[in-house]
DOPA-95743 format. One record per residue (C-alpha): residue number from 1; residue in one letter; x, y, z. Coordinates in nm, 3 decimals. Example, Ala and Ser with C-alpha at 12.3 -4.5 7.8 and 13.67 -1.06 7.14 Angstrom:
BEGIN
 kolkol pafi      xx      yy      zz
      1    A   1.230  -0.450   0.780
      2    S   1.367  -0.106   0.714
This chain:
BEGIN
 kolkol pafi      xx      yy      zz
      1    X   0.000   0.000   0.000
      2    X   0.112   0.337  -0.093
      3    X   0.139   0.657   0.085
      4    X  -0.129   0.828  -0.073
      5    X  -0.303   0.476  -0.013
      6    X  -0.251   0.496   0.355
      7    X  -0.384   0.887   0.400
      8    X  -0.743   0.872   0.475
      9    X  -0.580   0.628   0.759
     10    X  -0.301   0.855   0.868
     11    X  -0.487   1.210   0.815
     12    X  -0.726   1.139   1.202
     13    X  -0.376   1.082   1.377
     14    X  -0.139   1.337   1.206
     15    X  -0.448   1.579   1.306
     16    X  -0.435   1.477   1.669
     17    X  -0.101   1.588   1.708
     18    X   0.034   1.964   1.754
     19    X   0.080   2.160   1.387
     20    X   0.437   2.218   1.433
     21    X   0.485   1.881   1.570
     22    X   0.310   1.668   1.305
     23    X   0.486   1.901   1.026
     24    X   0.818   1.845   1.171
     25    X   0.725   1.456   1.186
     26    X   0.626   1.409   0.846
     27    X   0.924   1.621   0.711
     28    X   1.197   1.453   0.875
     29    X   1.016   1.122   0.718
     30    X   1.062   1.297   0.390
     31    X   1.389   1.427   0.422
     32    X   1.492   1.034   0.532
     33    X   1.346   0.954   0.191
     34    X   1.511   1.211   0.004
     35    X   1.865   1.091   0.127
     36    X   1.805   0.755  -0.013
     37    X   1.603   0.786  -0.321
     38    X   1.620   1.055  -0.649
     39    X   1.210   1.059  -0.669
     40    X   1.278   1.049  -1.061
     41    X   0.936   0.975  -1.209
     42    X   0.886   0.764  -1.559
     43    X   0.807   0.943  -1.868
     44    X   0.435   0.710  -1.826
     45    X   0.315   0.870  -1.492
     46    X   0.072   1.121  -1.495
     47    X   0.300   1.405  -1.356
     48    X   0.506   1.410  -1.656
     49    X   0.239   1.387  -1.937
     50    X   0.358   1.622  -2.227
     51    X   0.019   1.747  -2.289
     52    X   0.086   1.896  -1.911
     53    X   0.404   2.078  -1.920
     54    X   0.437   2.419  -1.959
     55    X   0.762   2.613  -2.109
     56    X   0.804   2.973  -1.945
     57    X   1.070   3.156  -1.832
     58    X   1.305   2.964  -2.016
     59    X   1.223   2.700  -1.836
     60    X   1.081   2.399  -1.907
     61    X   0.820   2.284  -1.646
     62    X   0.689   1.883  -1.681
     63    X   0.346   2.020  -1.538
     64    X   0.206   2.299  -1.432
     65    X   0.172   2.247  -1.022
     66    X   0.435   2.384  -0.784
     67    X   0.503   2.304  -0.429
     68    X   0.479   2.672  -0.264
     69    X   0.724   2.781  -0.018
     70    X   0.752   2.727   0.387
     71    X   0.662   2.378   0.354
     72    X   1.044   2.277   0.270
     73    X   1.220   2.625   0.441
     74    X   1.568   2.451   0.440
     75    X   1.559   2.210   0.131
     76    X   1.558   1.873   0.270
     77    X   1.307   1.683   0.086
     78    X   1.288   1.792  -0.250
     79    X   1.385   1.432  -0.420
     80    X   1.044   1.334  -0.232
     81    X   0.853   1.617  -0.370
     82    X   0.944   1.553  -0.744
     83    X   0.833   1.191  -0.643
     84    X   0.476   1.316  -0.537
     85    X   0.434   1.483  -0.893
     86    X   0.518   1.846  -0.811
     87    X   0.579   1.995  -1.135
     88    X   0.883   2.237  -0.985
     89    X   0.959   2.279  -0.623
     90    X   0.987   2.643  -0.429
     91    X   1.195   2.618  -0.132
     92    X   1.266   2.856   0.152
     93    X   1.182   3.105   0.273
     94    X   1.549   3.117   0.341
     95    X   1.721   3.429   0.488
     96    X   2.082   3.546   0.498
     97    X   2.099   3.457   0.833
     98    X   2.028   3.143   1.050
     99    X   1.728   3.240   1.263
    100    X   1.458   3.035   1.495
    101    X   1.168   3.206   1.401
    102    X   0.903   3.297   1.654
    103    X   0.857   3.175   1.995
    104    X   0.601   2.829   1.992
    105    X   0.356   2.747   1.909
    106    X   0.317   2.941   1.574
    107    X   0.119   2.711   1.330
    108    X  -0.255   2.647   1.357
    109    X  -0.494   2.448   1.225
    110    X  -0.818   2.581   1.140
    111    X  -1.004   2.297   1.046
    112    X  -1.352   2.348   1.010
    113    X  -1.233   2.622   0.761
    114    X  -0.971   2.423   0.571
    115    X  -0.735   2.674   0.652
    116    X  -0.397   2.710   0.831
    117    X  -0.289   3.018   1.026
    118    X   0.122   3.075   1.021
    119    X   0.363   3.309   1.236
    120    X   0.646   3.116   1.171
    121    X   0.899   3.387   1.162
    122    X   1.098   3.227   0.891
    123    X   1.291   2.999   1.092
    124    X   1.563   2.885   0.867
    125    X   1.948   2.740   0.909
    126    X   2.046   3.054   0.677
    127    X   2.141   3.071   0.312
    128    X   2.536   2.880   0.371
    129    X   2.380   2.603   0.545
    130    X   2.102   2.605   0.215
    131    X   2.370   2.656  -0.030
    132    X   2.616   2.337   0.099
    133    X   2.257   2.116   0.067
    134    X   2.130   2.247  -0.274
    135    X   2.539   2.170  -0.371
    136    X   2.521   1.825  -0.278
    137    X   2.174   1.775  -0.396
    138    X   2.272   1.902  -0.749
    139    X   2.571   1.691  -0.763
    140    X   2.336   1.381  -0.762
    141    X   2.229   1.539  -1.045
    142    X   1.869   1.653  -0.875
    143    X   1.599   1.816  -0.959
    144    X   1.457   1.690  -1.242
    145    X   1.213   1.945  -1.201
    146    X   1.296   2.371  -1.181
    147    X   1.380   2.451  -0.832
    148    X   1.272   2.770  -0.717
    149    X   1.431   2.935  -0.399
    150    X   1.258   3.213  -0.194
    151    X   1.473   3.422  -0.040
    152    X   1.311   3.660   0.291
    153    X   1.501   3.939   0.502
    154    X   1.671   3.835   0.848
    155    X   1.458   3.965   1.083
    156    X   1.774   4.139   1.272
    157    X   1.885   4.329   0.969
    158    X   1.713   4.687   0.930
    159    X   1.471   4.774   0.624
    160    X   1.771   5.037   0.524
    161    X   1.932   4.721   0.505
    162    X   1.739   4.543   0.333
    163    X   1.858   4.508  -0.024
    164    X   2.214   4.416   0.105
    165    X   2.032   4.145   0.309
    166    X   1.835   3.979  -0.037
    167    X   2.169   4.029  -0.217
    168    X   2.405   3.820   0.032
    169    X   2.143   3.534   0.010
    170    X   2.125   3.562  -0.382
    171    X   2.490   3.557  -0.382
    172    X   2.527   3.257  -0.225
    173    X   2.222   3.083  -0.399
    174    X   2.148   3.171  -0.707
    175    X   2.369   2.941  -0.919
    176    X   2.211   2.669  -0.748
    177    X   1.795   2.774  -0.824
    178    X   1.654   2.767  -1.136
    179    X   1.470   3.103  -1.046
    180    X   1.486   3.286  -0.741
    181    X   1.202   3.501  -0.540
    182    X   1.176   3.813  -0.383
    183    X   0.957   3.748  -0.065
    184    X   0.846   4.051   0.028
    185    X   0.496   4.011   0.156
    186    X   0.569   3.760   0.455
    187    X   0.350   3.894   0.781
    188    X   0.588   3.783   1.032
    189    X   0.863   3.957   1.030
    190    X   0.855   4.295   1.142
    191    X   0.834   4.565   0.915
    192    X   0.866   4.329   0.618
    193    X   0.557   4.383   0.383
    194    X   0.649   4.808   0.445
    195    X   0.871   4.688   0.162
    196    X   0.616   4.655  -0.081
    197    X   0.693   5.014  -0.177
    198    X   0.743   5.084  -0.556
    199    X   1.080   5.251  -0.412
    200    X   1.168   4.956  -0.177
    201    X   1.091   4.731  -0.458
    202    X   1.342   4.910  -0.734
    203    X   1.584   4.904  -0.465
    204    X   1.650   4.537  -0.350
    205    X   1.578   4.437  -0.765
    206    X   1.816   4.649  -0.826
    207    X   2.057   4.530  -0.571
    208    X   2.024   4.172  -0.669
    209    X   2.010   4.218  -1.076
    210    X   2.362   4.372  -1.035
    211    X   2.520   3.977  -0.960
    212    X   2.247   3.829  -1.122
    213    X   2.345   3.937  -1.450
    214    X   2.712   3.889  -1.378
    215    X   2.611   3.441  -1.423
    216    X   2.671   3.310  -1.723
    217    X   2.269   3.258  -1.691
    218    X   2.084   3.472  -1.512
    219    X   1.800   3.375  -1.320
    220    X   1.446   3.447  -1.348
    221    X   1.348   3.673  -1.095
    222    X   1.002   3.665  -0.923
    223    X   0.835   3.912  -0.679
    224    X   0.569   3.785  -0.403
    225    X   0.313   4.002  -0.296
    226    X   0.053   3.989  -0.024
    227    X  -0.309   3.967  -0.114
    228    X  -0.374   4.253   0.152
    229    X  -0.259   4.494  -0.076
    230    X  -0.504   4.742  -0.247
    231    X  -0.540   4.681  -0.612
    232    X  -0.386   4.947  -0.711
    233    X  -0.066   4.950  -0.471
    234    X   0.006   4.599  -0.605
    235    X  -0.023   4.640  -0.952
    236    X   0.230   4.964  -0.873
    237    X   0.449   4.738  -0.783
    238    X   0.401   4.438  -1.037
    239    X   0.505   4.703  -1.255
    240    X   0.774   4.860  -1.067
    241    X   0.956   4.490  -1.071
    242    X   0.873   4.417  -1.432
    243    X   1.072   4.736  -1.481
    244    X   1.383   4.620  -1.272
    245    X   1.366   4.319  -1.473
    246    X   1.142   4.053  -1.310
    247    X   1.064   3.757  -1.509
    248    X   0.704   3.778  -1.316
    249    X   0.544   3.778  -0.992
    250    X   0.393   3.496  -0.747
    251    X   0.050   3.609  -0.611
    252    X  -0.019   3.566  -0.377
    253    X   0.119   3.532   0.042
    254    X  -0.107   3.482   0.321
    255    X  -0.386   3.714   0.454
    256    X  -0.364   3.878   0.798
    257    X  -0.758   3.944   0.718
    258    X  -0.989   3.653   0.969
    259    X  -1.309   3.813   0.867
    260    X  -1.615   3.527   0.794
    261    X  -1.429   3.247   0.960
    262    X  -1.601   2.955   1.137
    263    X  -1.316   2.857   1.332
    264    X  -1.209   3.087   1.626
    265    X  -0.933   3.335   1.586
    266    X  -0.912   3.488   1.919
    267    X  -0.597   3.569   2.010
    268    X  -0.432   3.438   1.702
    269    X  -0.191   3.634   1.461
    270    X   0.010   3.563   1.130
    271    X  -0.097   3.451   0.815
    272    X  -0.388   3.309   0.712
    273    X  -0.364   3.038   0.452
    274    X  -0.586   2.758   0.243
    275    X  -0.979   2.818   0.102
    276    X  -1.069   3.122   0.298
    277    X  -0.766   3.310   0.074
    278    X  -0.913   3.190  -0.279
    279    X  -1.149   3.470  -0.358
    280    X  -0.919   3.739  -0.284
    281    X  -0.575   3.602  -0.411
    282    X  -0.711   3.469  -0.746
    283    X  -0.928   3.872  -0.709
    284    X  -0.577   3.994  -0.743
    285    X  -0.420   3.780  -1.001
    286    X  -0.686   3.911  -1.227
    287    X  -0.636   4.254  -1.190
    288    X  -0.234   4.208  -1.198
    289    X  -0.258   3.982  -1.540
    290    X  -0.545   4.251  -1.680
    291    X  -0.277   4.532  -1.562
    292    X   0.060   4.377  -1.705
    293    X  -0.092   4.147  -2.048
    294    X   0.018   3.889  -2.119
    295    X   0.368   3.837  -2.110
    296    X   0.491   3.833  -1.773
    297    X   0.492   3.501  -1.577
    298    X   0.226   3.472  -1.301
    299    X   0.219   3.182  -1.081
    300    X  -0.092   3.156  -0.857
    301    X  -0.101   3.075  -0.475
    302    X  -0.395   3.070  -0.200
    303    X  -0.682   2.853  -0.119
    304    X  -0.607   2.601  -0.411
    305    X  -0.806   2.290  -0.225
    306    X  -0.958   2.110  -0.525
    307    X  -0.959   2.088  -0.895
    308    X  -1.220   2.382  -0.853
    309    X  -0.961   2.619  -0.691
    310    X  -0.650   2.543  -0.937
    311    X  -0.904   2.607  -1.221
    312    X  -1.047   2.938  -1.124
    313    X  -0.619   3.052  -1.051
    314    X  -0.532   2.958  -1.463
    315    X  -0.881   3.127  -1.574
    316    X  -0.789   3.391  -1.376
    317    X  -0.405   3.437  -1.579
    318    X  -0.177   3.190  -1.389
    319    X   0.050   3.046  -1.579
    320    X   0.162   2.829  -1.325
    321    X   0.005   2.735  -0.973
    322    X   0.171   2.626  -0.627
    323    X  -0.032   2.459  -0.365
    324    X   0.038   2.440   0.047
    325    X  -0.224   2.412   0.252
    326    X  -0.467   2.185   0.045
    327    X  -0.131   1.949   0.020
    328    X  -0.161   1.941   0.404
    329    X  -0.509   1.907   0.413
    330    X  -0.548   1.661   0.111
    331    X  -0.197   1.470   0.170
    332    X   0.004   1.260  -0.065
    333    X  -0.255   1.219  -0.374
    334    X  -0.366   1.584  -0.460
    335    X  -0.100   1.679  -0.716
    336    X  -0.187   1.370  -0.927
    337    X  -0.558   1.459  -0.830
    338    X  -0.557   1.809  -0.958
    339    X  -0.335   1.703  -1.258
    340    X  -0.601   1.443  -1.358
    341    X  -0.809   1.718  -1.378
    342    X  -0.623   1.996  -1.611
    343    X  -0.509   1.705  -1.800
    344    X  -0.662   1.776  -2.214
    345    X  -0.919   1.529  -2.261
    346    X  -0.840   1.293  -2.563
């Protein structure tokens, strides 16, 4: 029996245990995976039907599903994602700087909603320690899928600082991702989403497209936004990053907006994640794509929790998607789920 066999099994106990706890669990299971085994799928499963893939940003993705980032913050597992059917894999957010994050417990389920609620606080072992795994990982010749790495700002460096912050991490990373992102619009870390600023923007693009385009290739580069932007002020600064040379932009982060819930929220802060985001994230890929055409690459995140949700984010203008919290929610069989799904009909 398979994993995503045993699920509907598993799901009532991993549920019984603490967030954090039951994440931790089922990532160290992964990473033990990923030490022994490539994931490297045949060209007959599902995940890497040619009628699936997508080519964009010079890149050439088997299929059209992402794993988002903060699942996999330090890269241990990605062998087992590419096993699972993930199209390309985002990981991070990593940060120039080793940090711990917030003080526990920060993760929370919201069940009867389907949704998560984060304050992680980016807790990361730091771009070196990310750069010596992504060195070895490469060396076995791994992914076979684009790997995307989102880089954040150490909490202890200043938002003067900022751009110097993003450009150590790129430094040290870049040559290792297939495309790199610009997390901007993280709520937990102080002061953070202040930089989604047209000027803040221009300024850490600018400060990373200097190396960047010092590689023999340089990297796509990707701007994440919050969804708890105004309209406007995000397409300002879609625009402002298309103009420092972004390939794109990923919309969108979590919400720090709890109105309409079922669950209780008192008390709770951070990021609100799974189906409550859809309406408003997919809202604002919309207006971005309408705003930009049709070039630039958008890849859609937030409340994707069935073939419904990853529909209504390509009608929207995605041209890729990335799921989290229906992954958690769903488990093991929801890529290959959704991918049934998008897959052309014969």
């Amino acid at each position: 029996m398979t994993l995503p066999d045993l699920w509907p099994h598993l799901r009532p106990l991993a549920f019984q245990l603490d967030p954090e706890v039951s994440h931790d669990l089922a990532l160290r299971l992964l990473s033990g995976w990923s030490r022994l085994f490539a994931g490297r799928l045949p060209a007959t499963d599902l995940a890497r039907d040619p009628s699936l893939a997508v080519n964009a940003m010079g890149l050439h993705f088997p299929n059209p599903i992402g794993l988002a980032a903060g699942l996999d913050k330090n890269g241990t597992a990605v062998p087992a994602w590419q096993a699972l059917g993930f199209g390309f894999v985002e990981v991070g957010t990593v940060t120039a700087l080793a940090q711990p994050g917030n003080p526990k417990p920060r993760l929370f389920r919201l069940t009867r909603d389907e949704a998560l609620v984060n304050r992680m606080g980016f807790n990361n072992a730091g771009a070196e320690a990310m750069g010596r795994r992504l060195e070895r990982l490469r060396a076995r010749g791994l992914p076979e899928v684009p790997l995307g790495v989102n880089l954040g700002k150490s909490k202890v460096t200043s938002a003067e600082q900022a751009a110097g912050d993003y450009r150590r991490s790129f430094e040290r990373l870049a040559e290792l991702a297939d495309y790199v992102v610009v997390n901007v619009s993280s709520p937990n870390t102080p002061g953070l989403r202040d930089l989604q600023r047209v000027d803040e923007v221009t300024r850490i693009l600018d400060a990373i497209q200097t190396p960047n385009q010092r590689l023999g290739k340089p990297r796509p580069i990707l701007l994440k936004l919050a969804p708890d932007l105004a309209d406007e002020d995000a397409i300002a600064c879609a625009q402002a990053a298309l103009g420092a040379g972004c390939a794109g932009l990923i919309l969108t982060n979590t919400t720090i907006r709890f109105e309409g819930l079922e669950s209780s929220t008192e008390g709770l802060s951070g990021g609100l994640s799974g189906r409550p985001l859809l309406a408003r994230s997919t809202q604002l890929l919309s207006r971005v794509r309408e705003a930009v055409g049709a070039d630039p690459v958008l890849i859609g995140v937030g409340g994707i929790m069935d073939p419904e949700g990853a529909a209504a984010k390509l009608a929207a203008g995605a041209d890729l998607i990335q799921v989290y919290s229906g992954f958690i929610y769903q488990g093991p069989a929801f890529v290959r789920r959704l991918l049934k799904t998008l897959k052309p009909r014969d």
